[in-house]
N, C-alpha and C positions, 0 to 999 in steps of 0.2 A: 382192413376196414370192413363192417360188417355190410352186406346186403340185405338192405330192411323191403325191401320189395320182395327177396327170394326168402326172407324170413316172414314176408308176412304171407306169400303164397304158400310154403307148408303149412304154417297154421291153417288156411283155408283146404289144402289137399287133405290135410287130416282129421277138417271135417266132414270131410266123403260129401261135394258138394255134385259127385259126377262130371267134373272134366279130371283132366290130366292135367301135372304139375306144370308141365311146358305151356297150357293154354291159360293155366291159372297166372303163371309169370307173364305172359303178353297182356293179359285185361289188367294187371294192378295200373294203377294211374297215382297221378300226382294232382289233386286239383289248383285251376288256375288262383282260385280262393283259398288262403288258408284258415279261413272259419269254416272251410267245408272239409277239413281233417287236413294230415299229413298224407293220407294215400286214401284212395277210393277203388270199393269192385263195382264195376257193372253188373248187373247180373238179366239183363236183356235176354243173352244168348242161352241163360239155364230155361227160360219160357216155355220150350220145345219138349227139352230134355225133361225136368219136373211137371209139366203139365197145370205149371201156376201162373201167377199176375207175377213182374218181377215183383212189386214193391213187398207182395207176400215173400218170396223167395229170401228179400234181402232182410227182411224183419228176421227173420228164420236164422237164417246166415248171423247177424249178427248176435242173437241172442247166444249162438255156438259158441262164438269165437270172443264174449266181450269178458271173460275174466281172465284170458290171457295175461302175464305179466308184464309182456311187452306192450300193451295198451293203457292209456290212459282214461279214454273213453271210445268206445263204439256206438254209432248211432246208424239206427237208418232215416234216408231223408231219398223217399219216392222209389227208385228201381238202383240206389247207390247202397253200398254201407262204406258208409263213412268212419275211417279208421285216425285217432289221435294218442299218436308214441307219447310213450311216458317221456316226460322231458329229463328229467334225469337220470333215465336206462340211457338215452340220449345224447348228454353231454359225457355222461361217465365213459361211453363208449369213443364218442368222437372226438375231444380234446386232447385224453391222453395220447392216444394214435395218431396225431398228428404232431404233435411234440416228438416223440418217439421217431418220427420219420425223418424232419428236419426238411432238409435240400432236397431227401427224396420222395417227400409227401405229394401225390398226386399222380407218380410212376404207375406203371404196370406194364405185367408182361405177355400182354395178347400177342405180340406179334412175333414172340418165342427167338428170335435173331433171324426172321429172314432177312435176308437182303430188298433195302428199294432203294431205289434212287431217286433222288430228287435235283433235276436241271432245272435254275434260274439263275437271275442275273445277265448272265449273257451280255454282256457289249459288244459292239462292234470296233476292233481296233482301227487307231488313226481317226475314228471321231469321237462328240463331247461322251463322258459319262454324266450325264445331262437327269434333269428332275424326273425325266419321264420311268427312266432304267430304275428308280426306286423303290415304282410297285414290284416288278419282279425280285427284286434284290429282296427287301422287306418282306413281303408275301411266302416267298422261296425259302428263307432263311426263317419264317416263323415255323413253317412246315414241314423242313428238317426236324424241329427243334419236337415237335407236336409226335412225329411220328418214331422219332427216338424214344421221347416219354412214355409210351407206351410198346415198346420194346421190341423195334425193328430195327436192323442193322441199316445203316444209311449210307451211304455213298452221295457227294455233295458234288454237283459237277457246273461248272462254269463253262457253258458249252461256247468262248469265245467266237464273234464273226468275223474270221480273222481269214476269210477266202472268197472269191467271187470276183465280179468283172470291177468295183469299185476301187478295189487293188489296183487292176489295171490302170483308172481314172487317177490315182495316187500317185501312180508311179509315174506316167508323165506329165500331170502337176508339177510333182517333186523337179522333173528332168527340164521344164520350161521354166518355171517361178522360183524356186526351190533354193533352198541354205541350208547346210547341213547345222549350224551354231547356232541358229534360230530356234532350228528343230532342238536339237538339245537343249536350249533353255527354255523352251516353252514347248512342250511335243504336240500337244493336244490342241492346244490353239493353234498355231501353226498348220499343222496338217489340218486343220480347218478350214483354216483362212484358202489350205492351196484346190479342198477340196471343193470352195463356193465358187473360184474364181475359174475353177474349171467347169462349173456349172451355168457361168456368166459366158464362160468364151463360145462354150458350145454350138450358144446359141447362133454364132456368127460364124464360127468353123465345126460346121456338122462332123469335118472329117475326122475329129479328136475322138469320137465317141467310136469308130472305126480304127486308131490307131491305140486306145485304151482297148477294145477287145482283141487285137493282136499283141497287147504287152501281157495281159492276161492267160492267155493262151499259152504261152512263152514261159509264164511261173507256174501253169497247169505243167509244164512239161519239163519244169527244171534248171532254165536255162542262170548261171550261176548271177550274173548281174541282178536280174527281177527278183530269185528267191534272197541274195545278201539286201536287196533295199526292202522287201518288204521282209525279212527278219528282224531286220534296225526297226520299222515301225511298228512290229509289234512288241519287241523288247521294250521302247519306251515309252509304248501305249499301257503297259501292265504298272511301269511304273508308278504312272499319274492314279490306273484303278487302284491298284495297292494302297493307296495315301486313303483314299476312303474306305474300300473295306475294311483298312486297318481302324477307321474315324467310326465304323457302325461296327468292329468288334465280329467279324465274318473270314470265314475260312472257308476253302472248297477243299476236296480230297483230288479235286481233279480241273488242271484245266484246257484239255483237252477240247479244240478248237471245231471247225469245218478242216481246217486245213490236215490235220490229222487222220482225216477219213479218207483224201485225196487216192490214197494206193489201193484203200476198199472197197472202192464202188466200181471198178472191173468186173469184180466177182458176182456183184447184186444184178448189173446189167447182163452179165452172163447169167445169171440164174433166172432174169424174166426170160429174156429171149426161148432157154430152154424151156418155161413152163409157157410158149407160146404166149406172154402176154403184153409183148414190147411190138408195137404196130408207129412203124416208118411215117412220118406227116409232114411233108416238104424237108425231105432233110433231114428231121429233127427226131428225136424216138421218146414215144407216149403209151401211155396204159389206158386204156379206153374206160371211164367210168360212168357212162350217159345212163348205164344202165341201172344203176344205184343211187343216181339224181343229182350226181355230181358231174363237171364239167372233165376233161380228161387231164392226166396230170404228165407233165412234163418232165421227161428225166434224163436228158440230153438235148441242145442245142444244136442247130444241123451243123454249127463247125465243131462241134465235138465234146464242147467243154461242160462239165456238171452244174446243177443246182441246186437249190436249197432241199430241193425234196431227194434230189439221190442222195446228198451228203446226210439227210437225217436217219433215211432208210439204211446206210450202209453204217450208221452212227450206232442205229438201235439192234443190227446183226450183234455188231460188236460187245454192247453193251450186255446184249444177251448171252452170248460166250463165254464175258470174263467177268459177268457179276451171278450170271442166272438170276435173276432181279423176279422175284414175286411181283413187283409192283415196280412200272418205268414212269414218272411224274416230270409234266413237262408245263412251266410255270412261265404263261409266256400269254401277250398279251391277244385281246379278242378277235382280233384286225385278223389275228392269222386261223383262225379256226375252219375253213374251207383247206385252209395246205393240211394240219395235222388229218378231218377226216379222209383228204384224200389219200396220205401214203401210209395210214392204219389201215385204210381197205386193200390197199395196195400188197400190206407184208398179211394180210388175210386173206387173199387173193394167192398169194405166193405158199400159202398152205402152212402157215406158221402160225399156230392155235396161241403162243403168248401174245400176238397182236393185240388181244383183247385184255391184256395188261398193261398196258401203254394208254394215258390217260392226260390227256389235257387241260391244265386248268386256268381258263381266260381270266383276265380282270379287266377293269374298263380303261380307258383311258385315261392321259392328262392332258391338256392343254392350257394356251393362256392365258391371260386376261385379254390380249391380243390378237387370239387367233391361233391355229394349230400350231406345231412345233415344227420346226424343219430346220434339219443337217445343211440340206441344200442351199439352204439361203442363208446359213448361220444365225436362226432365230432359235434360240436355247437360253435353257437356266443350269449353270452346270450344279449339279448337286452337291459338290466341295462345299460351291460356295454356299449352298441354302445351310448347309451342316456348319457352316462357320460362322455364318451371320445369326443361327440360332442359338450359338454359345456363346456368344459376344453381345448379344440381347440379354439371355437368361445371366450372363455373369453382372452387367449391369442392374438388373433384377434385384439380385444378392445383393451386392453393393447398397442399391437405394434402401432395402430393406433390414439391411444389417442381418442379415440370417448369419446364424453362428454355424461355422462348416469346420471341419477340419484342413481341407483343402478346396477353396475358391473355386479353382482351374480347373480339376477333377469333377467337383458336383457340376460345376457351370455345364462343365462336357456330358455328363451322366444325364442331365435334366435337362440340355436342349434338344441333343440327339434324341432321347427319351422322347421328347416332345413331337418330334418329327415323323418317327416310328411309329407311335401310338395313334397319332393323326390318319398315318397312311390303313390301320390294321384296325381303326374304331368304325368304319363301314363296309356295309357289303363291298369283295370285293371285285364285284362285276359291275357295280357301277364306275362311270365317268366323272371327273370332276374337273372344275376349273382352278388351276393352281394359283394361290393368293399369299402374300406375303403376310397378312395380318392376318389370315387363316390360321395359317401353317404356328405362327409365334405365337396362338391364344392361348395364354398358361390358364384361362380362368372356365369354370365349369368341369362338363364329365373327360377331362385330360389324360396325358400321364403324367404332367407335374400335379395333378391333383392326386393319383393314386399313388405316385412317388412319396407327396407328403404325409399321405395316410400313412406311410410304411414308416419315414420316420418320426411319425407323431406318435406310432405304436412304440419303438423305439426308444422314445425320450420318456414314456411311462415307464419303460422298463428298467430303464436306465436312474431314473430317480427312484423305485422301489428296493433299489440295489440287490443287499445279498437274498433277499428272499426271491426277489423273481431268479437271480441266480442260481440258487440253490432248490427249486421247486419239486416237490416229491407228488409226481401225477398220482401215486398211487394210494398216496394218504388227504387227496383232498375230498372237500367235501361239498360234490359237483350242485348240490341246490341251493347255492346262493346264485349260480346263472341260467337258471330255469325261466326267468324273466323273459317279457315279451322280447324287448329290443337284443337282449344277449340271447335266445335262442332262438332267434330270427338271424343272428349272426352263425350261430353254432350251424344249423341249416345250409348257410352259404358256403362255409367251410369244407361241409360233407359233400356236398354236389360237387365239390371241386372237379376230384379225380373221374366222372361222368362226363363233365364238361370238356374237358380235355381230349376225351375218346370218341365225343361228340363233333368238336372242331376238327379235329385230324381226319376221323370218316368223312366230312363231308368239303376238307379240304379249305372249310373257313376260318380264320384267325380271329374276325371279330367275335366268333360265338365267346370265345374263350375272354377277348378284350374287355367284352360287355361285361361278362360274370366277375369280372375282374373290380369292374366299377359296383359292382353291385354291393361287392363283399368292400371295397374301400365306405361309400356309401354307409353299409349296414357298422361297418365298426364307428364311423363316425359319430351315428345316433348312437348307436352303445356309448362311446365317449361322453355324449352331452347328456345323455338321460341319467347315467350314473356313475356316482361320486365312486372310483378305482381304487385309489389309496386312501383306502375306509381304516380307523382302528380297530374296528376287527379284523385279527389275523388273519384269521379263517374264510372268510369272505375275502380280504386282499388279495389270499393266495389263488382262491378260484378264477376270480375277475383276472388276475395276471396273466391265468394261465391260460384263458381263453384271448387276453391281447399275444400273448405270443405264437399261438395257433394263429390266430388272424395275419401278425406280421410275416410267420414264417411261408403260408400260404400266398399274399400276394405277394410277396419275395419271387418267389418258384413261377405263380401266373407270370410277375415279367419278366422273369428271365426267359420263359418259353418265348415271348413275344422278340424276347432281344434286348432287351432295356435293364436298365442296371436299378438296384433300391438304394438309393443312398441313405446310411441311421442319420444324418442330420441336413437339417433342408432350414 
C-alpha cells in the first residue's frame, strides 16, 4: 500500500525546502478537519532556517509543489500548506490493494519474526473462571492477535495459578468437607463451595490457616499424597477452562503454571544471595527497594516456601532462555502493578539488561453491581455463564426478528460472544467498570452486533450483485464513480486501516483499533444510504461493489484481530 505521507515528504524534499527527508516525514500531519486537506506541513520550524514569516514560507512551498499529479489542490491557509490527494490517484490505488490482499489486508512485517510473548488469562485453579478473568483473557488474546499482524512471532502463555499456600487451604478443605463425585461432577463449584467454608471456619479455628501452611509446604517438597490431590484439581480445573476458551475460540502455546517454576527458583535465590542482594528480615529473605521508592519485596518466607514474585522472577529467567523474547508482555490486572515494578527492578538489579523488555500491561477492574468480587466469600459471575446467557439472548433476538441465517446456533454463538468481547475491547482498557447484565446484552448503538451487521449487510449486496461482484476486474474499473464525498470518506477509513493496527499493538490498546472498526462500519453505512449500489450502469455498479467489498473484507480482518467472528448473514 502506498505511503502518502512518505510520498508527499519527497515531493516536499525535492523542493529543497532545507530540512532532511527524515524531519520532513515527522512534520506531515493529518488534519483534525477534513476541509483543511488530506495532509498538512507546518512550516513554523523553516522560520529560523529561511529567515521568513511561516505564512510567506508556506505560500512559497505550496506554489512548488501544487502541480504535482498527486494533488488535487494545494492551498496555503496562515503558516500550513494544506495538501488535497486527487481522489482518484486515491481510490485507484487503495481499493484494488485491498481486494488483492483479502484476509491478509492490514498485515505487516515490522516485527521481522522476533519472538514476544504475550501472558494473559491466567486463572487460578480450583477457583471460579469468573467475569472478572475476561479482561485479561480478552485483552491478552486481542494482543496476540495485533502483534502477530504485524509480524512478530508470538508465544501465547497461560501462566495458570496453580501453586501457593491456597493449595494448601484446598487440600484440607477437600480432607475435612470434601467428595471426590461431587468434585467430578461439578469441579469448580465444588472446590468453591470447600474453599468459602474454609474461609468461614477459619474464622473460629485459627489453627486451619497453620495446618493449610504445613499441607503446603508438604506439596512444595513433593510429598506424593498433597502433589496426586492437587494434580486431580488441576486436571479438572483446566477442564471447566477449556469449555470457555474453547466458547471465545482461544488457544495458548503454553500452559505453563507457577507450579512449573517450583525446581527454578533455587537457582534465582542462589543467584541474588551471590549478587549480595538477598537481606535475611525475621526469618524471611528480601531485596531491599526503599531506595528506588518502592517498599522491599519478598522472596521467601521465613519457613521457606516461595512466592509470587520468586515464581515470576524464576518464570521470566526461563522465559528468557527458551524463547529469547524481544519483548515479554504481561496482561494482568492494575491491583498488581507495585509486585511487577518491584521484581523488574529486582532482575535489573540482578544485572539482566532484557529486564527492560518485560512490560506490563494493567487494565481496570470489574466489579458488581453489588459490590466487589470475592472467591472467598463466593460472590462471583462465572463467565460460562455470562457467554451462555449472551447466546441464548442473541438466539432469541433472531428468532423474534426472523433474520434469515444459515445456521441459528452458530450466528447466535458468533454475535453474542461477539458482543461480549467487543464490549470488554470498546473502552480504554485501564479503566474500571461495573459489570451489568443489560450492559453487557446491548445489541443496539456503537456494538459489535452493529459492526457484525455492517459486515453482513456488505455481504448481502454482494451477494445480490452476483456474478459481477464475483467476477470483479480491479484493474479495469473505473475508480471515479467513488470519488464522492461519503465513498471517499469510506475509502480514507479503509487506508488507515493497516496504521491503526500498528498504532493499537504499540501502544498495547485494543480499543484504538475497536473504535476505527466502528468508524469504517459507520462510514460504509452512509455510503449504503447516500447511494443507490446496484445502479444500471455497469460501470459505476462495478466500482461502488468493489469499494463494498474492500469495506467487508477490511472489517472482516479488524474483528478477527479483536477475536470476533463476521457472520455473511445477520
Amino acid at each position: 500500500m502506498i505511503n502518502y505521507k512518505d510520498e508527499i515528504a519527497k515531493v516536499l524534499f525535492e523542493a529543497e525546502i532545507g530540512l532532511t527527508l527524515e524531519e520532513i516525514q515527522d512534520m506531515v500531519e493529518v488534519p483534525s478537519d477534513n476541509k483543511m486537506g488530506d495532509y498538512a506541513f507546518p512550516c513554523f520550524k523553516l522560520a529560523k532556517v529561511l529567515r521568513k514569516a511561516p505564512p510567506m514560507i508556506a505560500k512559497d512551498i505550496a506554489a512548488k509543489i501544487e502541480g504535482n499529479h498527486m494533488f488535487e489542490k494545494v492551498e496555503q491557509v496562515n503558516a500550513y500548506v494544506n495538501m488535497f490527494i486527487s481522489k482518484e490517484d486515491f481510490v485507484a490505488h487503495v481499493v484494488p490493494e485491498v481486494i488483492a490482499a483479502g484476509d491478509e489486508y492490514g498485515k505487516c512485517n515490522i516485527g521481522e519474526g522476533k519472538p514476544v510473548i504475550v501472558e494473559f488469562s491466567s486463572p487460578n485453579i480450583a477457583k471460579p473462571f469468573h467475569i472478572g478473568h475476561i479482561r485479561s483473557t480478552v485483552i491478552g488474546n486481542a494482543l496476540y492477535k495485533l502483534w502477530d499482524a504485524i509480524g512478530y512471532d508470538i508465544i501465547r502463555i497461560n501462566h495458570l495459578g496453580d501453586y501457593g499456600t491456597q493449595f494448601g487451604k484446598m487440600i484440607v478443605a477437600y480432607r475435612l468437607w470434601g467428595n471426590r463425585e461431587d468434585v467430578i461432577n461439578e469441579p469448580i463449584k465444588t472446590l468453591l463451595s470447600y474453599y468459602t467454608k474454609f474461609h468461614v471456619e477459619v474464622e473460629e479455628h485459627p489453627e486451619l490457616d497453620d495446618e493449610a501452611r504445613k499441607v503446603f509446604a508438604k506439596l512444595e517438597a513433593g510429598e506424593p499424597e498433597e502433589v496426586e490431590l492437587w494434580q486431580w484439581f488441576r486436571d479438572e480445573s483446566l477442564k471447566e477452562f477449556n469449555r470457555v476458551y474453547d466458547m471465545l475460540d482461544i488457544t495458548f502455546d503454553s500452559y505453563a503454571g507457577e507450579s512449573f517454576y517450583s525446581d527454578k527458583m533455587p537457582a534465582i535465590i542462589q543467584e541474588l544471595k551471590d549478587k549480595n542482594l538477598l537481606v535475611e528480615s525475621n526469618g524471611a529473605n528480601i531485596v531491599q527497594l526503599e531506595e528506588y521508592g518502592m517498599p522491599p519485596i519478598l522472596i521467601t518466607k521465613s519457613d521457606g516456601s516461595s512466592l509470587y514474585a520468586t515464581r515470576d522472577i524464576a518464570a521470566a529467567f526461563y522465559r528468557k532462555k527458551t524463547y529469547d523474547f524481544v519483548k515479554n508482555i504481561y496482561v494482568v490486572a492494575s491491583q498488581q502493578n507495585l509486585h511487577f515494578q518491584q521484581w523488574f527492578k529486582t532482575v535489573e538489579l540482578m544485572g539482566h539488561e532484557w529486564a527492560k523488555d518485560c512490560v506490563h500491561i494493567p487494565f481496570g477492574l470489574v466489579s458488581l453491581e453489588e459490590g466487589t468480587m470475592s472467591t472467598r466469600h463466593g460472590r462471583v459471575v462465572f463467565l460460562e455463564d455470562v457467554l451462555n446467557r449472551a447466546v441464548e439472548q442473541t438466539k432469541e433476538i433472531i428468532k423474534e426478528k426472523g433474520v434469515n441465517t444459515d445456521d441459528i446456533d452458530e450466528t447466535a454463538k458468533a454475535v453474542g460472544i461477539g458482543a461480549v468481547i467487543f464490549q470488554e475491547l470498546s473502552n480504554n482498557r485501564i479503566k474500571d467498570y461495573v459489570f451489568k447484565w443489560d450492559k453487557v446484552l446491548n445489541f443496539d448503538g456503537e456494538t459489535g452486533p452493529y459492526v457484525q451487521y455492517t459486515h453482513a449487510r456488505a455481504c448481502s449486496v454482494l451477494r445480490n450483485a452476483g456474478e459481477i461482484a464475483a467476477n470483479l476486474d480491479t484493474a479495469a474499473i473505473d475508480y471515479s464513480y467513488i470519488t464522492g464525498g461519503a465513498a471517499y470518506e469510506l475509502a480514507k477509513l479503509i487506508y488507515k486501516f493497516p496504521a491503526v493496527i500498528v498504532d493499537a499493538a504499540e501502544k498495547y490498546e485494543p480499543s484504538v483499533l475497536t473504535r476505527h472498526i466502528v468508524d469504517i462500519a459507520q462510514g460504509f453505512n452512509k455510503f449504503y444510504n447516500e447511494e443507490h449500489i446496484l445502479v444500471d450502469n455497469e460501470e459505476e455498479k462495478k466500482a461502488k461493489l468493489a469499494l463494498v467489498l474492500a469495506a467487508k473484507d477490511t472489517i472482516k480482518n479488524g474483528l478477527a484481530l479483536l477475536g470476533i467472528k463476521a457472520p455473511e448473514r445477520m
